[in-house]
C-alpha positions in Angstrom: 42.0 -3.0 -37.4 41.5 -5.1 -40.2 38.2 -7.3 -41.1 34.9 -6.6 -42.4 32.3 -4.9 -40.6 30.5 -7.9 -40.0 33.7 -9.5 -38.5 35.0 -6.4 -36.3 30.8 -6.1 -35.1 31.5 -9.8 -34.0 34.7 -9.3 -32.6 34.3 -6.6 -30.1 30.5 -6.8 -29.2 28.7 -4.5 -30.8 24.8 -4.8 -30.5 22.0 -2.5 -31.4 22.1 0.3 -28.6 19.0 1.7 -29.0 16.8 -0.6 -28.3 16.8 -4.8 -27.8 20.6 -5.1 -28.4 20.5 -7.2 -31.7 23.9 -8.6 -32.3 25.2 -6.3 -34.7 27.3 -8.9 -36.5 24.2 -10.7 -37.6 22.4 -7.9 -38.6 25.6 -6.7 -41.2 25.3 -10.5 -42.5 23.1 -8.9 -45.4 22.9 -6.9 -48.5 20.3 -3.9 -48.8 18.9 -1.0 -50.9 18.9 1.6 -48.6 20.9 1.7 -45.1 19.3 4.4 -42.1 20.6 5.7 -39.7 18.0 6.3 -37.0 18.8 9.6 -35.2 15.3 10.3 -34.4 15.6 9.7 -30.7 12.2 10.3 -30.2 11.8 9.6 -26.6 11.3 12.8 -24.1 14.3 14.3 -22.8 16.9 11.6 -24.4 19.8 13.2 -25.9 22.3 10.9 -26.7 22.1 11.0 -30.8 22.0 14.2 -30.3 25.3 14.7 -28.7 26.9 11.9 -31.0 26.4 13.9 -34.0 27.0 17.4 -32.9 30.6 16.0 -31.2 31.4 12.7 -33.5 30.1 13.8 -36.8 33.2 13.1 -39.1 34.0 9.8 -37.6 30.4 8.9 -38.1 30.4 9.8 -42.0 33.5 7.7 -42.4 32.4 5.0 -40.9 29.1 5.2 -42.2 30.4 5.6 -45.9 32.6 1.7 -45.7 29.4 0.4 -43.5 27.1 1.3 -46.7 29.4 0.0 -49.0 29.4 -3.3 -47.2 25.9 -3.9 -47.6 25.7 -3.1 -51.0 23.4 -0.2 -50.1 22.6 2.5 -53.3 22.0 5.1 -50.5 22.2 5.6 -46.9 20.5 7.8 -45.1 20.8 9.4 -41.2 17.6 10.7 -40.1 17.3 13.6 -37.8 14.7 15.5 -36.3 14.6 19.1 -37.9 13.8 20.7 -34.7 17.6 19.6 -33.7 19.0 22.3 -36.0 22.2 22.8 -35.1 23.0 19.2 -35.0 21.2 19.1 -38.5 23.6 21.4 -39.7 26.3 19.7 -38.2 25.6 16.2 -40.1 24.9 18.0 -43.3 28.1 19.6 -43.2 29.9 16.1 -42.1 27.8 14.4 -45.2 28.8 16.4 -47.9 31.9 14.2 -48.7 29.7 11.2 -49.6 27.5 11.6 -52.8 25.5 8.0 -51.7 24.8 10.1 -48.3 21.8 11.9 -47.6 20.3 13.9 -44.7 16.2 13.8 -43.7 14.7 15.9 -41.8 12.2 14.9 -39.4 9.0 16.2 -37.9 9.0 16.2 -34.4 6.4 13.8 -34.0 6.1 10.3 -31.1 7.5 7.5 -32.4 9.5 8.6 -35.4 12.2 6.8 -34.0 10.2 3.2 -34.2 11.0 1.2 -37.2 8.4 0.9 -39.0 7.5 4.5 -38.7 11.1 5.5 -39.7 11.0 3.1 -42.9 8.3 5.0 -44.1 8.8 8.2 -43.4 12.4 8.5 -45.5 11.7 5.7 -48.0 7.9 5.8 -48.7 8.3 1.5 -47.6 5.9 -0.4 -45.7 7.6 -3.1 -43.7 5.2 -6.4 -44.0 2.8 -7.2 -40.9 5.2 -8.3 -38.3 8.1 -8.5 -40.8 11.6 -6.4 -40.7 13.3 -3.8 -42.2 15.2 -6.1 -44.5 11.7 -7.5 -46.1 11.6 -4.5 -47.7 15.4 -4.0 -48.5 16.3 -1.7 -45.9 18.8 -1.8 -42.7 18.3 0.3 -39.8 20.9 1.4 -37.6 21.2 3.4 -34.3 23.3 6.6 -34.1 25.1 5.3 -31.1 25.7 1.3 -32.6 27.6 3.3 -35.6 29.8 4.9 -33.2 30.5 1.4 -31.0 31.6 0.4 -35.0 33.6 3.2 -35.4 35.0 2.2 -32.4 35.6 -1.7 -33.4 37.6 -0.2 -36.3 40.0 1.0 -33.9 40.1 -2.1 -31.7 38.0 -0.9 -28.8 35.3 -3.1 -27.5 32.0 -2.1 -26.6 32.9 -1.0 -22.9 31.3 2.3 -22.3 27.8 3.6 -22.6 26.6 6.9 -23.7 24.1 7.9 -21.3 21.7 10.6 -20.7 20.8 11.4 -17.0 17.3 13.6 -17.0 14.9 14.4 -14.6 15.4 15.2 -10.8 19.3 15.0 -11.1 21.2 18.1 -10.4 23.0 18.3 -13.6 21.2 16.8 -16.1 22.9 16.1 -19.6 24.4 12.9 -21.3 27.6 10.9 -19.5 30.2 8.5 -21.0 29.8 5.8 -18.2 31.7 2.5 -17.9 29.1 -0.4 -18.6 28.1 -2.1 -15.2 27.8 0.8 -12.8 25.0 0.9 -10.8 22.6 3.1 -11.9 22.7 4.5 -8.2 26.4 5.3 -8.9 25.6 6.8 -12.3 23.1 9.1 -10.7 25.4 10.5 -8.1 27.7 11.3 -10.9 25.0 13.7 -12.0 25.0 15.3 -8.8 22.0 13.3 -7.5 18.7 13.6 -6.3 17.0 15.9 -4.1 14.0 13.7 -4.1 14.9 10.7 -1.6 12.0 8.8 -2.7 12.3 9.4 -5.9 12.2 5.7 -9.1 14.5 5.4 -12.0 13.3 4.9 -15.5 15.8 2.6 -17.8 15.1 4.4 -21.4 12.6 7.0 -22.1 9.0 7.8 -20.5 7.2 6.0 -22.9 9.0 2.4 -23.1 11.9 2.7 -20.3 11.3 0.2 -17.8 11.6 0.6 -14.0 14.5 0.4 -12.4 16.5 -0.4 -9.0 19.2 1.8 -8.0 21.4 -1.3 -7.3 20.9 -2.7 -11.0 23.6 -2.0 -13.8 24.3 0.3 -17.0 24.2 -2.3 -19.7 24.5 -1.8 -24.2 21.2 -1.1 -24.4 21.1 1.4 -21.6 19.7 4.9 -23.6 19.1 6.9 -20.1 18.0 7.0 -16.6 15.3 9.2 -16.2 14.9 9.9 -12.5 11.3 10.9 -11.3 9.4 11.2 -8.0 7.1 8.5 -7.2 3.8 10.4 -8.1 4.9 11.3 -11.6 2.4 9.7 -14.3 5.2 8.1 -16.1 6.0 6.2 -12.6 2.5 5.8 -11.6 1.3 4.1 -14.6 4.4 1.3 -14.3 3.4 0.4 -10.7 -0.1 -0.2 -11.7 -0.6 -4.3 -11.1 -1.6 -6.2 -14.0 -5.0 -7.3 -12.0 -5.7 -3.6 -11.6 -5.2 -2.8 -15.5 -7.4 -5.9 -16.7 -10.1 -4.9 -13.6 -10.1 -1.5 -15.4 -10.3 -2.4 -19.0 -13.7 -4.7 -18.0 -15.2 -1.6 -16.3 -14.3 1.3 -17.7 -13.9 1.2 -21.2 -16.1 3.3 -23.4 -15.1 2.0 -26.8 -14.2 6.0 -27.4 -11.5 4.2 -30.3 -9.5 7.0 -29.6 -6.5 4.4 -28.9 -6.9 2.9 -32.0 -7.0 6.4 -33.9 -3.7 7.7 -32.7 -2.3 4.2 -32.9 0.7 4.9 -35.4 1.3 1.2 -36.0 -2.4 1.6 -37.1 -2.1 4.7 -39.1 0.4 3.0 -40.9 -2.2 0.5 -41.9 -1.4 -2.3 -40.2 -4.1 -4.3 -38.7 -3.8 -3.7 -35.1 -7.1 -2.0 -33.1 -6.3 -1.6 -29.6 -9.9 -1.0 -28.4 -10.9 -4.4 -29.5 -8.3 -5.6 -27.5 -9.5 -3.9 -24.3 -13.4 -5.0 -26.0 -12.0 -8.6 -25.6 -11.0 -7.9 -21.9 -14.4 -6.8 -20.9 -16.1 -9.6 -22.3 -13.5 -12.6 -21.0 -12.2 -12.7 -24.4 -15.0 -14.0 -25.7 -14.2 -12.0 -28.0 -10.8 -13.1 -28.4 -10.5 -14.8 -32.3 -9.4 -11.5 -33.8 -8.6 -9.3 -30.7 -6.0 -11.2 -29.3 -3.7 -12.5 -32.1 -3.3 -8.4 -32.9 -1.7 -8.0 -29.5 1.9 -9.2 -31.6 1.5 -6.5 -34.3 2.0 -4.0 -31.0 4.9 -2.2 -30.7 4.3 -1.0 -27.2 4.9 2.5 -28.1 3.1 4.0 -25.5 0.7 6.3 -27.3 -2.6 4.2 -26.5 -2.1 4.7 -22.8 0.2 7.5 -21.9 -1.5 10.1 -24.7 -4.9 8.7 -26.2 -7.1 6.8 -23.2 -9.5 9.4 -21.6 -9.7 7.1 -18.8 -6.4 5.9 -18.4 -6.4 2.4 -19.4 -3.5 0.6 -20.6 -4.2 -1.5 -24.2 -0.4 -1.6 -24.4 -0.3 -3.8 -20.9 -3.1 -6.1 -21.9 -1.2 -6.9 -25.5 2.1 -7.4 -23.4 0.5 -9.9 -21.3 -1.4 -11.6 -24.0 2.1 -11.6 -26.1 3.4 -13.3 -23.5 0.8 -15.8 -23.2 0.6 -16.7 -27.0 4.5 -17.1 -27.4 4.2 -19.6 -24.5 1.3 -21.4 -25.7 3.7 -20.9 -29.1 0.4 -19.8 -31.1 0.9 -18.6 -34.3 0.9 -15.3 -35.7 -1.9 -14.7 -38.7 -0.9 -11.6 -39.7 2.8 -12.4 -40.4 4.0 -11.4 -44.0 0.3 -9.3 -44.6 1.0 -5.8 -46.5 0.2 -2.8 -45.2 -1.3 0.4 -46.6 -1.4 3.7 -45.5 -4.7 4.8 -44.3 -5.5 8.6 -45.4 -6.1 9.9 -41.9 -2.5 9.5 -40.9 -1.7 12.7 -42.1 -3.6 14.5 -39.1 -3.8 12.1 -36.3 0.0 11.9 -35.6 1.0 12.8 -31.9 3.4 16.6 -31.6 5.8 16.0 -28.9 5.7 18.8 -27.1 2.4 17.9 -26.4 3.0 14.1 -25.4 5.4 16.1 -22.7 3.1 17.8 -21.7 0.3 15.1 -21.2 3.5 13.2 -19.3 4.3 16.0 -16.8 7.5 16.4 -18.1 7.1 20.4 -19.3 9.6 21.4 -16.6 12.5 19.3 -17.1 14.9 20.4 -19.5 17.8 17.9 -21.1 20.5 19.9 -22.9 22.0 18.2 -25.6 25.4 18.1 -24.1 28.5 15.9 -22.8 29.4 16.1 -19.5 32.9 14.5 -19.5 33.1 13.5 -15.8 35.4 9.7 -14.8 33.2 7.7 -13.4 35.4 5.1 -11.3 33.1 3.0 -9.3 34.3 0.5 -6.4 32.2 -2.6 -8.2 31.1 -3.4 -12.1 28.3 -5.8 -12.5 28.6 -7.2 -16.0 25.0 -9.4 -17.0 25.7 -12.1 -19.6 22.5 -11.5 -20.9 22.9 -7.8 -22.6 21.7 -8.3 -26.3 19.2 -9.9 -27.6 19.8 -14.3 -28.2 21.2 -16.1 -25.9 23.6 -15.4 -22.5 27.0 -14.8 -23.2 29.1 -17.9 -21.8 31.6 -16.1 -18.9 35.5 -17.0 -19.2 36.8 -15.8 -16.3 36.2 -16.9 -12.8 36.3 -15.6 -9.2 39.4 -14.6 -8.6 40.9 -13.6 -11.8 42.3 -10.3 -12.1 41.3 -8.7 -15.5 42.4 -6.0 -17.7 40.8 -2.6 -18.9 39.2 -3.7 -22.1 39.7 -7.8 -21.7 37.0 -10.2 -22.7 34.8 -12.1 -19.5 31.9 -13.4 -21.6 32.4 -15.0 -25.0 29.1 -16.0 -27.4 28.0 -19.6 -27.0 28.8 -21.8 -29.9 26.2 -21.9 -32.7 23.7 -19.3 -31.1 22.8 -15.6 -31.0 25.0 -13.5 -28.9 27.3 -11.1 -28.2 30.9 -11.0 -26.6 31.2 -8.8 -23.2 34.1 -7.1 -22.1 35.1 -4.8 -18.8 35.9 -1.6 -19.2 37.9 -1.0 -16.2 40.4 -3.3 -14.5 39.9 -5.4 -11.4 39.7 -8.9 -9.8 36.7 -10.7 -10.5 34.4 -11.4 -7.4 32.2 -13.9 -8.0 30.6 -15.3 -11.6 27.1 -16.3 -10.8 23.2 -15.8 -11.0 24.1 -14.4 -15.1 26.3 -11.8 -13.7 30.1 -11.1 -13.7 31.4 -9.0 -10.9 34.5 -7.6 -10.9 35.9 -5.4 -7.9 37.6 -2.5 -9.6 39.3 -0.7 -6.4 37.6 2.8 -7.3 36.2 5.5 -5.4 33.0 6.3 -6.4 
């Protein structure tokens, strides 16, 4: 197909699919000094960038190569974990066409997949407080979002999601499902559950979210991690707010240890989670400092899930108070501030195998590997709202009948968005409550 990146991105709905679902469109609207590719995957068990670059590798490079030209980028550069060594020597080997491409090797360390942690690891750049990649003339891209662009290049909208199924499932691995199934569906693909009780995890342990059975595969789904109830990565999401805050007045030892293995703090940006939880115990009192650092949280995880001796959850208290400022519209005083590097970093960053470990996730093993199994379910649920910006405006109704690959949603004029389109064919059921529903006929 013919059009720019930037157009094609636009065209067939490509967003970020590793993590909010940025419109990818927008994101291309920019030239840069240095373009990554974030292959880090550095949640637990997820294998999906794995998978793509051990089965996809020379249609990555290619499409890589005319991305990084687009952008005006000297160099790009697809980071890896070096644990991962055969798909390491799999990109290396795809890479050696393209002199303006490089490979970096990884330690296998939680989060090297964030952003900011990323950024510095393969350029030596600090991103500014609160800022983005492109403050410091860099674009980050997923593994997975260059694929749906390889994709656009051929005409074929974002329709299908690479998936990895982990955890209690009888054949774990990563599937090609159709966006909109239900994550029950999804899961029986994988040969189900022999834990009837058992929750669903939309992403990784550390930042997936909770999920019901009945609720869809959308862009930004990365995996469903299925868990029984009294796993620690399950137990700590059904934790009530009231409890958390109830916890952090009375339990709290100011130990620091969540600020020490903080790696937004390591970095050397000014976020202390302990004075946050500090500010909690005394009615945020305390609150001039403490609670404005609750936006430079990244709600990786590692305060709660690894550091806390007793359990508590900073990462929850700077959710809510995020929540709270950006309603009250307060203003953030650390925006634009430079970082540096506090010395310490070096041996304070968290191994993985040992976040597993503290997790209860030893015994579950996620093979790097497709597992090329149709998935035709009876019903698609398609939300309008699947990127970041605003919901996509539907242009179908109930009754239609629709095509494999034809458009349902289009982006509303003058705002952020992305265009949504059905990957299987059907009649469409009803278009309400920010869903499209088509009835597909299948048999799963």
């Amino acid at each position: 197909m013919s059009g720019t990146m930037k157009q094609l991105a636009r065209e067939y709905g490509v967003v970020g699919a590793g993590g909010a679902g940025f419109p990818t469109h927008v994101k291309l609207d920019a030239k840069v000094e240095v373009l990554i590719i974030n292959g880090a995957e550095c949640e637990p068990l997820m294998t999906v960038d794995q998978v793509l670059m051990l089965t996809r590798a020379k249609e990555l490079f290619e499409t890589l190569e005319q991305i990084r030209i687009e952008v005006g980028a000297g160099e790009a550069v697809l980071a890896v974990k070096a644990k991962h060594q055969e798909a390491v020597e799999t990109v290396q080997a795809a890479a050696a066409a393209y002199p303006a491409i490089r490979i970096c090797p990884l330690e296998d360390r939680y989060p090297a997949g964030d952003e900011y942690v990323l950024v510095y690891e393969v350029t030596g750049r600090l991103i500014p407080h609160s800022g983005l990649p492109l403050d410091c003339g860099v674009m980050v891209m997923n593994v997975e979002t260059l694929w749906n662009m390889h994709e656009a290049q051929l005409g074929r909208p974002v329709t299908y999601k690479w998936v990895t199924i982990a955890g209690e499932v009888a054949h774990p691995g990563t599937y090609l499902l159709p966006i909109g199934i239900s994550a029950g569906d999804a899961i029986a693909l994988a040969g189900g559950t022999g834990v009837p009780d058992a929750c669903v995890i939309d992403g990784g342990p550390m930042m997936g979210k909770l999920k019901e059975r009945s609720e869809p595969v959308t862009k930004t789904t990365k995996g469903l991690l299925v868990l029984p109830p009294d796993s620690p990565v399950v137990r700590s999401r059904l934790t009530p707010l009231e409890a958390i805050l109830r916890q952090a007045r009375s339990m709290c030892c100011q130990c620091h240890l969540c600020t020490d293995l903080c790696p937004r703090h390591l970095l050397g940006y000014e976020i202390e989670p302990n004075k946050t939880i500090l500010a909690a115990s005394y009615s945020w009192s305390m609150g001039q400092t403490a609670i404005p650092q609750a936006y430079l949280c990244s709600e990786c995880g590692a305060c709660d899930a690894y550091a806390c001796p007793m359990g508590l959850s900073p990462r929850r208290v700077n959710q809510m108070l995020k929540g709270m400022m950006a309603k009250e519209k307060l203003p953030n005083p650390y925006k634009g501030r430079t970082a540096e590097l506090r010395e310490e970093r070096a041996y304070r960053r968290i191994p993985t195998k040992r976040l597993v470990a503290r997790l209860g996730l030893s015994d579950y093993h996620s093979p790097a590997v497709l597992i090329e199994q149709a998935a035709e379910p009876k019903q698609l649920t398609l939300p309008l709202r699947q990127h970041a910006g605003a919901p996509s405006v539907p242009v179908v109704q109930a009754g239609d009948r629709v095509a494999a690959g034809a458009l349902v949603a289009d982006i509303p004029e003058g705002a952020l968005g992305s265009r949504i389109f059905t990957p299987l064919a059907g009649s469409v059921e009803r278009v309400d409550q920010g869903v499209v529903v088509i009835r597909t006929g299948g048999t799963v």
